[in-house]
FILO-773336 format. One record per residue: residue number from 1; residue in three letters; x negated, y, z negated of N, C-alpha, C in turn. Coordinates in pm, whole numbers. Layout:
N
i;aa;n.xx;n.yy;n.zz;ca.xx;ca.yy;ca.zz;c.xx;c.yy;c.zz
NUM;ALA;X;Y;Z;X;Y;Z;X;Y;Z .
...
END
This chain:
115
i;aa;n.xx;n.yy;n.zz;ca.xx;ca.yy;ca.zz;c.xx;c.yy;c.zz
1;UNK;-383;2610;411;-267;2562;337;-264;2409;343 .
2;UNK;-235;2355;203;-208;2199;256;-90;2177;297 .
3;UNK;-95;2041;360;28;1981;385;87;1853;288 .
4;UNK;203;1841;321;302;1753;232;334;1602;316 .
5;UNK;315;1490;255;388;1412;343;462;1355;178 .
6;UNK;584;1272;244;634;1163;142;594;1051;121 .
7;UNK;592;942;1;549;870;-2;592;774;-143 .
8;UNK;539;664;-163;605;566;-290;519;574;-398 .
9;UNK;527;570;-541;471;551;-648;462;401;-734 .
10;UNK;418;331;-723;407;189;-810;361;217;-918 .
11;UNK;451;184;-976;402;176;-1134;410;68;-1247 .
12;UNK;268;-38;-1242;298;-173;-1320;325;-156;-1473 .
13;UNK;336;-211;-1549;330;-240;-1696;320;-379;-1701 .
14;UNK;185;-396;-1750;135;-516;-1819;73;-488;-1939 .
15;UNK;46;-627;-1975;-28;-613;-2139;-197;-603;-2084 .
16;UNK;-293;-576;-2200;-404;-603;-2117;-487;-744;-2106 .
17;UNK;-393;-836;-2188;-430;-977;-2243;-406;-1072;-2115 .
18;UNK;-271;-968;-2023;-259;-1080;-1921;-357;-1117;-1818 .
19;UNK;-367;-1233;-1763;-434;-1283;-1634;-388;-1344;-1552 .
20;UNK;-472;-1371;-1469;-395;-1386;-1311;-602;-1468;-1281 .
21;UNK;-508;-1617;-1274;-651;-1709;-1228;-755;-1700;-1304 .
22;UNK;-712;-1656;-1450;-883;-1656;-1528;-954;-1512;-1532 .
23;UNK;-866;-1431;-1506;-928;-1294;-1480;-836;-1186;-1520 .
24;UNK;-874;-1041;-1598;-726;-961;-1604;-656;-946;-1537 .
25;UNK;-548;-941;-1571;-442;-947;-1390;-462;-811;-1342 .
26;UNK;-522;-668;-1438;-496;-559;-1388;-585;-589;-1272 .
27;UNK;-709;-649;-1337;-847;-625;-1220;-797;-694;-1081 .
28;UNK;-728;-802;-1094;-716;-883;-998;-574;-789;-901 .
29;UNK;-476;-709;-979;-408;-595;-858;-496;-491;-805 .
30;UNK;-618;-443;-928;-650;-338;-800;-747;-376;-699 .
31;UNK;-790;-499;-750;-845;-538;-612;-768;-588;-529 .
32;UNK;-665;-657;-509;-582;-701;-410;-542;-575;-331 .
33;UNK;-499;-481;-389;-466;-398;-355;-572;-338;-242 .
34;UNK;-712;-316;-313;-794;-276;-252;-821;-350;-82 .
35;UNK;-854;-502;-64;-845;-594;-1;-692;-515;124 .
36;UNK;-601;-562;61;-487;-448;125;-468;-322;233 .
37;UNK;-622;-271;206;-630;-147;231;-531;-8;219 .
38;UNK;-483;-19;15;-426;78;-7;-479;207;-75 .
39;UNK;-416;326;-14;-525;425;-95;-613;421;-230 .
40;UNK;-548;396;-313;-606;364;-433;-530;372;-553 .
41;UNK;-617;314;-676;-522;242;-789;-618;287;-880 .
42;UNK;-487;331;-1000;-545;388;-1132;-518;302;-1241 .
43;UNK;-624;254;-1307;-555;156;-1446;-560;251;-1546 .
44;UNK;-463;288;-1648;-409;370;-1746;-384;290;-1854 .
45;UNK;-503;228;-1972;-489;183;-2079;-416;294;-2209 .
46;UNK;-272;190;-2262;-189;315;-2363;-255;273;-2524 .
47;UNK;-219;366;-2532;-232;365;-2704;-155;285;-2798 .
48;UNK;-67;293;-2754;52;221;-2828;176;196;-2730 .
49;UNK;254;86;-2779;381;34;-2684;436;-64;-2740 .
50;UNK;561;-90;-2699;614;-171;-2702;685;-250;-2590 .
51;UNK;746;-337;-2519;772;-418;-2402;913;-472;-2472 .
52;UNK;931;-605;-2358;1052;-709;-2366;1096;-735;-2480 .
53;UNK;974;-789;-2559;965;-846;-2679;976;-771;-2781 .
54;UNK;935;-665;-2793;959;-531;-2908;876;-548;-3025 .
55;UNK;758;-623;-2986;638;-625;-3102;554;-545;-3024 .
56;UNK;519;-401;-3121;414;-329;-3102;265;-340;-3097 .
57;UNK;217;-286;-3001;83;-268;-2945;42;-171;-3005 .
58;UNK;-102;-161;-3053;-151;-13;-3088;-316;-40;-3122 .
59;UNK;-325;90;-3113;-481;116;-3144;-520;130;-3286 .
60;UNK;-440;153;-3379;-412;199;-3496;-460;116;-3576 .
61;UNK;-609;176;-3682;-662;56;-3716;-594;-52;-3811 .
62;UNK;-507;12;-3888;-455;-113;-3956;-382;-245;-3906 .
63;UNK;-346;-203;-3756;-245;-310;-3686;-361;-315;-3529 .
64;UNK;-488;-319;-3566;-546;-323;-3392;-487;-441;-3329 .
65;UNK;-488;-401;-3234;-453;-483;-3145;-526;-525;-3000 .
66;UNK;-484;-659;-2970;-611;-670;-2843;-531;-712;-2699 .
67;UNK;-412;-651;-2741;-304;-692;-2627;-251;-523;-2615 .
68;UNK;-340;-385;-2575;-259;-287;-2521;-209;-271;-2413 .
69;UNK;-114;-183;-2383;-32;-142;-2279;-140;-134;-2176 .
70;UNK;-90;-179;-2035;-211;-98;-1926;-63;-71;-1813 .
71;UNK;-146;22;-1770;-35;76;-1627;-117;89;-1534 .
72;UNK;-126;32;-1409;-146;54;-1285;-47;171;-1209 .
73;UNK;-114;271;-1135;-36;302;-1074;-104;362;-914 .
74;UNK;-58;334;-816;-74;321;-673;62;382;-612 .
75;UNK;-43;489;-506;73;598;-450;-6;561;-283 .
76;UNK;104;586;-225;54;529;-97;194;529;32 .
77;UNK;191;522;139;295;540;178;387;432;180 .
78;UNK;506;493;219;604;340;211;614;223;237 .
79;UNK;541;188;437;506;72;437;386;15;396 .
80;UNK;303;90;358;205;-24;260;273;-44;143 .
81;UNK;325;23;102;362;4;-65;487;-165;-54 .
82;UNK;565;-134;57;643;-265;86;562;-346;124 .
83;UNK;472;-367;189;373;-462;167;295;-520;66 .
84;UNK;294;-449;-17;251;-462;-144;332;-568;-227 .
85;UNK;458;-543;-201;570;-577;-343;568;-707;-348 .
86;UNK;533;-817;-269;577;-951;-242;450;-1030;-344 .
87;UNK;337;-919;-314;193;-949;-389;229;-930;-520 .
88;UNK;267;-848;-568;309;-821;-696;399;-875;-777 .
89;UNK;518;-914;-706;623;-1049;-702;549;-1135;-789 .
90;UNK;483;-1199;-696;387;-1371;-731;292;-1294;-864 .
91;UNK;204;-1197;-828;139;-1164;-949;140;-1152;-1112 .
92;UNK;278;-1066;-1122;312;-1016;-1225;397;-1134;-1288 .
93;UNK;398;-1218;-1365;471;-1325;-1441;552;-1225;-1572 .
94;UNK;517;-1171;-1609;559;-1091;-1746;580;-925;-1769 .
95;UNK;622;-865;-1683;601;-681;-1685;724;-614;-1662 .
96;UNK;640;-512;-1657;763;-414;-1495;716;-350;-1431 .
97;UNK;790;-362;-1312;737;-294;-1214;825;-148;-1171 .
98;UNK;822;-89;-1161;891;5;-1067;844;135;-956 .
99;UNK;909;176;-916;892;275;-771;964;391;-749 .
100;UNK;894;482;-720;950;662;-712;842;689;-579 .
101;UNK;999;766;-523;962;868;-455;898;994;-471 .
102;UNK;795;978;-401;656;1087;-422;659;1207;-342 .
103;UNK;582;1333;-356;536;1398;-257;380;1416;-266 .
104;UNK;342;1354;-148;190;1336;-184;141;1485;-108 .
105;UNK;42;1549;-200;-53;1681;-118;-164;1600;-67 .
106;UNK;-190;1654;37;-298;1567;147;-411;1625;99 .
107;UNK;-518;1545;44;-639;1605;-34;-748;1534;103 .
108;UNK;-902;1578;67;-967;1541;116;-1094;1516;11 .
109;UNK;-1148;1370;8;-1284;1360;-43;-1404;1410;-49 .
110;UNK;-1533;1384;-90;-1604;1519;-82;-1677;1554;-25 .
111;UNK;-1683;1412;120;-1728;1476;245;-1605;1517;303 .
112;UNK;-1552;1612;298;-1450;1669;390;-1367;1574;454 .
113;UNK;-1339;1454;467;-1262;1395;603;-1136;1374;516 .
114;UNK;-1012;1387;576;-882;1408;480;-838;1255;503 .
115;UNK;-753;1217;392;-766;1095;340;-591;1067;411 .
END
């Protein structure tokens, strides 16, 4: 049977145009993150969106666009994830950020050792 622990959900919204030092800012959170030593980070490029500003993003060839939605999202326990936020603070100039309470199932990689 697995087990359950609790835990935090980060979830960024940036464009994919933004950067951070000359570089995408996504690349530059999941590596910080990584550096961090947090479980791990998913970048989730959208199809279409809209933000602050309310000019649409899309894939759609008549309106392509080279600024789509991306979402990071990093699940991890609480005090890393508060460790996290201060990084993300300074990082993120333009997004959103937000945070949910998780229930993480304790998986194991595919040499067996549980994560």
């Amino acid at each position: 049977m697995k087990s359950t622990a609790s835990g935090k959900l980060v979830r960024i919204f940036v464009g994919e145009s933004d950067q951070w030092h000359r570089r995408p800012l996504y690349t530059a959170i999941v590596e910080r993150a990584r550096e961090m030593g947090l479980s791990g980070a998913t970048v989730i490029r959208g199809v279409e969106g809209f933000g602050a500003h309310s000019r649409i993003h899309t894939l759609r060839i008549l309106r392509l666009s080279e600024d789509l939605p991306i979402i990071i999202e990093i699940v991890d326990c609480e005090d890393r994830i508060n460790k996290f936020l201060p990084v993300l603070d300074e990082m993120v100039a333009e997004g959103l950020v937000t945070i949910e309470d998780v229930e993480i199932l304790i998986y194991r990689h595919r040499f067996g050792e549980e994560i």
